[in-house]
Residue, then its C-alpha position, 0 to 999 in steps of 0.5 A: x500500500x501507498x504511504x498515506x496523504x497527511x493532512x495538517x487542518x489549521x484553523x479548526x481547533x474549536x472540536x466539535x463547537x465551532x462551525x468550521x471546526x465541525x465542517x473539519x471534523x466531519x469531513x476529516x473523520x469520513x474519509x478512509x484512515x488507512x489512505x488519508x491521515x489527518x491531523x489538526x493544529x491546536x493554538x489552546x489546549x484542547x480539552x479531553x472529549x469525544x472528539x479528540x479521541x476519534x481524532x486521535x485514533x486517525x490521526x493527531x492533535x498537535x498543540x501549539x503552545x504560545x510564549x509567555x512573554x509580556x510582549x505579544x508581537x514576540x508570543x506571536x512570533x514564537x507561535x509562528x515559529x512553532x507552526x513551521x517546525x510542525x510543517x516542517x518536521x512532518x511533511x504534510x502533503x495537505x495544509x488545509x486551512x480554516x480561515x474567516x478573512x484573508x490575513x488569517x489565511x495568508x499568515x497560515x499559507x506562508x507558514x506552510x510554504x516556507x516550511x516546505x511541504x510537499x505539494x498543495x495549500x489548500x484555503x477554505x474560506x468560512x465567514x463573509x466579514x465582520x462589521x467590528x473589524x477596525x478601518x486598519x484591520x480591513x486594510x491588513x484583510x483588502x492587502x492580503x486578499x492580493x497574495x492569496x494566489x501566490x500561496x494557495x493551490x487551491x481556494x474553496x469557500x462554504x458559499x458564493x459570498x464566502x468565496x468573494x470576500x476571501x478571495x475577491x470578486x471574479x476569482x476562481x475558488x469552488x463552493x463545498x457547501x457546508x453539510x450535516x451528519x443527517x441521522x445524528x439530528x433525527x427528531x427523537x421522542x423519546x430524547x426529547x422527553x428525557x431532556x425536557x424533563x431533565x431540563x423541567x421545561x415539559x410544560x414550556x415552550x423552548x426557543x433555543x439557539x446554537x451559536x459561538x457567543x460573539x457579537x456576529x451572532x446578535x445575542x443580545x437582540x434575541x434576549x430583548x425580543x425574548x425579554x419582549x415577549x415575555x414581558x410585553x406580550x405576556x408568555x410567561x410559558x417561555x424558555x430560552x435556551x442558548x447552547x454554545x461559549x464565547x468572548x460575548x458571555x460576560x455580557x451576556x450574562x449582564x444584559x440577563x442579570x437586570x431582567x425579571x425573566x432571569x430564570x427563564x434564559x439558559x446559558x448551556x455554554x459548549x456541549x458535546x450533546x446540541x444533536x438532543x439538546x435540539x430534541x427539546x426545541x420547539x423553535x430554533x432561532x439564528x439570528x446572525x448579523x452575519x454568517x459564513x453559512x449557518x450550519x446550526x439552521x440544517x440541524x434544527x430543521x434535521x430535528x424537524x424544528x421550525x427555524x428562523x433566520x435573520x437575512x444575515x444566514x445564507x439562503x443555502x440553509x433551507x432544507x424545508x421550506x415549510x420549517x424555514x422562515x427568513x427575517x430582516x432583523x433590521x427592520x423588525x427592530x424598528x418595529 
C-alpha cells in the first residue's frame, strides 16, 4: 500500500463547537484512515472529549503552545515559529486551512510554504466579514486578499459570498457547501422527553439557539425580543435556551442579570450533546448579523424544528421550506 496523504487542518481547533471546526471534523473523520491521515493544529489546549479521541485514533492533535512573554508581537512570533517546525518536521502533503478573512489565511499559507511541504495549500474560506473589524484591520484583510494566489493551490469557500470576500470578486475558488451528519439530528421522542424533563421545561415552550457567543451572532437582540415577549406580550410559558461559549458571555450574562425573566434564559455554554439538546426545541432561532453559512439552521430543521433566520444566514440553509422562515432583523427592530 501507498504511504498515506497527511493532512495538517489549521484553523479548526474549536472540536466539535465551532462551525468550521465541525465542517473539519466531519469531513476529516469520513474519509478512509488507512489512505488519508489527518491531523489538526491546536493554538489552546484542547480539552479531553469525544472528539479528540476519534481524532486521535486517525490521526493527531498537535498543540501549539504560545510564549509567555509580556510582549505579544514576540508570543506571536514564537507561535509562528512553532507552526513551521510542525510543517516542517512532518511533511504534510495537505495544509488545509480554516480561515474567516484573508490575513488569517495568508499568515497560515506562508507558514506552510516556507516550511516546505510537499505539494498543495489548500484555503477554505468560512465567514463573509465582520462589521467590528477596525478601518486598519480591513486594510491588513483588502492587502492580503492580493497574495492569496501566490500561496494557495487551491481556494474553496462554504458559499458564493464566502468565496468573494476571501478571495475577491471574479476569482476562481469552488463552493463545498457546508453539510450535516443527517441521522445524528433525527427528531427523537423519546430524547426529547428525557431532556425536557431533565431540563423541567415539559410544560414550556423552548426557543433555543446554537451559536459561538460573539457579537456576529446578535445575542443580545434575541434576549430583548425574548425579554419582549415575555414581558410585553405576556408568555410567561417561555424558555430560552442558548447552547454554545464565547468572548460575548460576560455580557451576556449582564444584559440577563437586570431582567425579571432571569430564570427563564439558559446559558448551556459548549456541549458535546446540541444533536438532543435540539430534541427539546420547539423553535430554533439564528439570528446572525452575519454568517459564513449557518450550519446550526440544517440541524434544527434535521430535528424537524421550525427555524428562523435573520437575512444575515445564507439562503443555502433551507432544507424545508415549510420549517424555514427568513427575517430582516433590521427592520423588525424598528418595529
Amino acid at each position: 500500500m501507498k504511504n498515506k496523504i497527511k493532512v495538517l487542518q489549521i484553523g479548526a481547533e474549536n472540536f466539535g463547537y465551532g462551525g468550521r471546526s465541525v465542517i473539519a471534523y466531519n469531513l476529516a473523520l469520513n474519509m478512509n484512515p488507512n489512505l488519508v491521515q489527518n491531523d489538526f493544529l491546536a493554538l489552546k489546549y484542547p480539552q479531553k472529549s469525544q472528539y479528540i479521541n476519534r481524532i486521535n485514533k486517525q490521526g493527531k492533535v498537535i498543540f501549539i503552545s504560545p510564549g509567555n512573554s509580556i510582549l505579544p508581537l514576540v508570543n506571536e512570533y514564537i507561535k509562528d515559529v512553532k507552526i513551521y517546525q510542525t510543517v516542517r518536521k512532518n511533511k504534510y502533503n495537505i495544509v488545509h486551512i480554516h480561515a474567516d478573512n484573508a490575513y488569517e489565511a495568508l499568515k497560515s499559507a506562508f507558514l506552510a510554504k516556507i516550511g516546505r511541504i510537499t505539494t498543495h495549500i489548500y484555503i477554505h474560506a468560512h465567514s463573509v466579514g465582520s462589521a467590528d473589524y477596525s478601518s486598519f484591520k480591513k486594510i491588513i484583510i483588502k492587502v492580503s486578499r492580493m497574495f492569496l494566489p501566490l500561496v494557495s493551490d487551491k481556494c474553496l469557500a462554504c458559499t458564493k459570498e464566502a468565496g468573494e470576500y476571501m478571495f475577491g470578486k471574479n476569482s476562481n475558488f469552488d463552493i463545498v457547501e457546508d453539510g450535516i451528519i443527517v441521522n445524528k439530528f433525527l427528531f427523537n421522542p423519546q430524547v426529547r422527553k428525557k431532556f425536557r424533563q431533565e431540563f423541567n421545561v415539559e410544560d414550556k415552550f423552548v426557543i433555543g439557539t446554537v451559536a459561538r457567543l460573539s457579537k456576529e451572532k446578535n445575542l443580545d437582540f434575541l434576549i430583548s425580543i425574548f425579554n419582549k415577549l415575555c414581558i410585553d406580550y405576556k408568555k410567561p410559558d417561555l424558555e430560552l435556551i442558548i447552547v454554545g461559549d464565547g468572548e460575548e458571555r460576560k455580557n451576556l450574562i449582564t444584559q440577563i442579570s437586570k431582567l425579571k425573566i432571569k430564570n427563564k434564559i439558559h446559558l448551556l455554554g459548549n456541549r458535546s450533546d446540541v444533536a438532543d439538546l435540539l430534541q427539546m426545541f420547539d423553535l430554533f432561532v439564528l439570528p446572525s448579523l452575519h454568517e459564513g453559512f449557518g450550519m446550526s439552521a440544517l440541524e434544527a430543521q434535521v430535528a424537524g424544528l421550525s427555524t428562523v433566520v435573520s437575512t444575515g444566514v445564507s439562503p443555502a440553509t433551507r432544507l424545508v421550506n415549510d420549517l424555514y422562515y427568513r427575517i430582516d432583523i433590521h427592520a423588525e427592530s424598528k418595529r
